[in-house]
C-alpha positions as a Markdown table, in Angstrom:
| # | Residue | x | y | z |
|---|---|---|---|---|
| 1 | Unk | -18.6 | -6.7 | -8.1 |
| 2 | Unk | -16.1 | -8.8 | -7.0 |
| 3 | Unk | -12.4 | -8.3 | -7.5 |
| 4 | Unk | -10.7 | -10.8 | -10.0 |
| 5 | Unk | -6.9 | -11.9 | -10.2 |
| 6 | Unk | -6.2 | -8.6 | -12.6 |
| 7 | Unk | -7.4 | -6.1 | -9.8 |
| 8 | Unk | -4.9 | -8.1 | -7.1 |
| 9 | Unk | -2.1 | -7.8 | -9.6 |
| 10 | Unk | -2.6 | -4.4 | -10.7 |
| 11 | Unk | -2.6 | -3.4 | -6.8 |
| 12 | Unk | 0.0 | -5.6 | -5.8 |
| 13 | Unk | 2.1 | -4.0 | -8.5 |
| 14 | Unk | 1.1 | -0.4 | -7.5 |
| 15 | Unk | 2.0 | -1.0 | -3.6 |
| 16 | Unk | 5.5 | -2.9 | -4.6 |
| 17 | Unk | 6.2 | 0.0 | -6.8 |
| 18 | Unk | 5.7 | 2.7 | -4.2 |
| 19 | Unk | 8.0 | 0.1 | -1.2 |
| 20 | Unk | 10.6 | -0.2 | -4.1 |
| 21 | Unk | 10.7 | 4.0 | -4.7 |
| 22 | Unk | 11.0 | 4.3 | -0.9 |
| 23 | Unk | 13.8 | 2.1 | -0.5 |
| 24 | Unk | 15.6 | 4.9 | -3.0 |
| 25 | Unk | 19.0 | 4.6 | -4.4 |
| 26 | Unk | 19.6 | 1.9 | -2.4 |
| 27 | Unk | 17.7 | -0.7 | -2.0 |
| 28 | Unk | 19.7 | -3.7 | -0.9 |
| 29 | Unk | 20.9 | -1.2 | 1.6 |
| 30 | Unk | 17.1 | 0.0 | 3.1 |
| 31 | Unk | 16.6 | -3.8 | 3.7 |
| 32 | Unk | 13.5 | -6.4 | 2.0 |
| 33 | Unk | 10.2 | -5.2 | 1.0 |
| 34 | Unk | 7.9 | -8.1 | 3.1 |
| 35 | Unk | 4.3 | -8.9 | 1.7 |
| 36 | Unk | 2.2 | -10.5 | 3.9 |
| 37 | Unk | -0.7 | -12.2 | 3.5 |
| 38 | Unk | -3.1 | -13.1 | 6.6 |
| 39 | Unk | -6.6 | -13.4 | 7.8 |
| 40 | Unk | -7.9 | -11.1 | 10.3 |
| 41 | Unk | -11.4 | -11.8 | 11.8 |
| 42 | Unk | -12.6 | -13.5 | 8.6 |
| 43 | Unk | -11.5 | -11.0 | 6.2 |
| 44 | Unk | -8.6 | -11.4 | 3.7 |
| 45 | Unk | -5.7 | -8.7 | 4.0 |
| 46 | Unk | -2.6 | -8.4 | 1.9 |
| 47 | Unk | 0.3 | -5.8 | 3.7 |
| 48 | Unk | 3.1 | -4.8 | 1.8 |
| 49 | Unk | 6.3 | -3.7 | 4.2 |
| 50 | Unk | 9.3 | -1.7 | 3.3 |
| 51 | Unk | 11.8 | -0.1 | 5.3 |
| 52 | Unk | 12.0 | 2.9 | 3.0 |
| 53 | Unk | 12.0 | 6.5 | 4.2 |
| 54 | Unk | 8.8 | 6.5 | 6.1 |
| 55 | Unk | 6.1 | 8.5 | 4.9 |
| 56 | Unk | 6.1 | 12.4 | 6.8 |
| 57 | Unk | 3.7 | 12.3 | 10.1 |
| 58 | Unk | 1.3 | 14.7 | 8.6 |
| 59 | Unk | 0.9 | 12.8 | 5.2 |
| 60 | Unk | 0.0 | 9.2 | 6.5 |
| 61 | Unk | -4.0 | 9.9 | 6.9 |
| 62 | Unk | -4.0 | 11.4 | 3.5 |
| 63 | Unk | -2.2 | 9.2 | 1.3 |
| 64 | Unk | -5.0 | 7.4 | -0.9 |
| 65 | Unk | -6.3 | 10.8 | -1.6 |
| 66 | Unk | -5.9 | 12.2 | -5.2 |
| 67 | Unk | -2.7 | 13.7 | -6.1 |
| 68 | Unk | -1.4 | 13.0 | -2.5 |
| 69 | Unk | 2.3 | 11.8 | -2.9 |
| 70 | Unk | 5.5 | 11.5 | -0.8 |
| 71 | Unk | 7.6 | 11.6 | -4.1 |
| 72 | Unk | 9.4 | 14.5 | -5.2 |
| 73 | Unk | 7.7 | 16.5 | -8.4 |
| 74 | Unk | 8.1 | 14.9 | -11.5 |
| 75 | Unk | 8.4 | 11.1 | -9.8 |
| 76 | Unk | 4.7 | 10.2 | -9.4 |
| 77 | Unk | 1.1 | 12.1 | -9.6 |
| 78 | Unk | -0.4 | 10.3 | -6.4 |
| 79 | Unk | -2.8 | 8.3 | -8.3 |
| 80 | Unk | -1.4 | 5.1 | -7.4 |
| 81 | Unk | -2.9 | 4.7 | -3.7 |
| 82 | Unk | -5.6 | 6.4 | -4.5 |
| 83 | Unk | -6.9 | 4.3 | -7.5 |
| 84 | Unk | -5.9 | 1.1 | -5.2 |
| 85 | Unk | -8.2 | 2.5 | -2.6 |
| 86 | Unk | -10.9 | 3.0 | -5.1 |
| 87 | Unk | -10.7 | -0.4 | -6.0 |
| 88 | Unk | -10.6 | -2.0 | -2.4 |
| 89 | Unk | -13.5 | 0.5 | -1.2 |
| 90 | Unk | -15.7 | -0.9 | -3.9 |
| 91 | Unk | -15.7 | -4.4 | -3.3 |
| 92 | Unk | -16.0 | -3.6 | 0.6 |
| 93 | Unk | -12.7 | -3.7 | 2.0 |
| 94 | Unk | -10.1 | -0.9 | 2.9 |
| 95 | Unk | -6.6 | 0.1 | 2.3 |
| 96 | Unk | -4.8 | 1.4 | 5.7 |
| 97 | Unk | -1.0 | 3.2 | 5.7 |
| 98 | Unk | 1.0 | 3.2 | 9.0 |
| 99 | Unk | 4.4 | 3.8 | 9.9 |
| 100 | Unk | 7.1 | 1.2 | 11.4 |
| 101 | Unk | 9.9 | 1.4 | 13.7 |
| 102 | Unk | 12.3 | 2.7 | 13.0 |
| 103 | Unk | 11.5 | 3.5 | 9.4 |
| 104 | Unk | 9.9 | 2.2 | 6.8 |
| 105 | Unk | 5.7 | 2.2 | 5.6 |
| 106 | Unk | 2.9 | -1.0 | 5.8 |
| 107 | Unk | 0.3 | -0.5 | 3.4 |
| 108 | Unk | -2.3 | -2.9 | 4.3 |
| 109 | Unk | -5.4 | -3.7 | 1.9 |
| 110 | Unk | -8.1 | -5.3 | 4.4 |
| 111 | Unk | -10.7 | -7.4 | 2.0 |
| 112 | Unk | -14.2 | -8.1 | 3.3 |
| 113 | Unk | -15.2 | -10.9 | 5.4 |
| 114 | Unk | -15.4 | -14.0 | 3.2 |
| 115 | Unk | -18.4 | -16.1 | 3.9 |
| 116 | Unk | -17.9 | -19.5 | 4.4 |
């Protein structure tokens, strides 16, 4: 199943949302949100950058998990990654979540290969 131009948006949308949250009150002040989109090795991948608050060292390898969230109670559920994963993992791809230096979060969706 491949993905159509509603299943980009709808993850583009979730990824800005969470960059935008991380920024906080703030956001001229935390600096731009980048999104990048490249080719690496064939396959398609859209990053999203922010130089938010970071995501806590022991959270990075979960978020995309269900109900995994760096927002405070009442903010989010911790759907949003995880649905966007779901979506990427489907169609062959994956979605990746690493810090930067000195703060801030890439979220990375890594499409498969595209034959020529």
């Amino acid at each position: 199943m491949p993905l159509d131009a509603a299943d980009i948006e709808a993850a583009l949308f979730a990824l800005l949302d969470n960059a935008l949250a991380a920024l906080g009150p703030s956001p001229a002040a935390a600096g731009p949100i980048v999104v990048t989109v490249g080719d690496e090795g064939g396959a398609p991948v859209i990053s999203v950058e922010d130089g938010g608050v970071g995501v806590p060292a022991g959270l990075t390898g979960r978020l995309g998990e269900p109900f995994v969230t760096t927002k405070a109670p009442g903010e989010g559920m911790g759907l949003g990654l995880y649905l966007v994963r779901t979506l990427i993992e489907q169609v062959g791809g994956r979605l990746t979540v690493s810090a930067r230096q000195p703060a801030g979060t890439r979220v990375a969706l890594r499409l498969a290969p595209v034959d020529p």
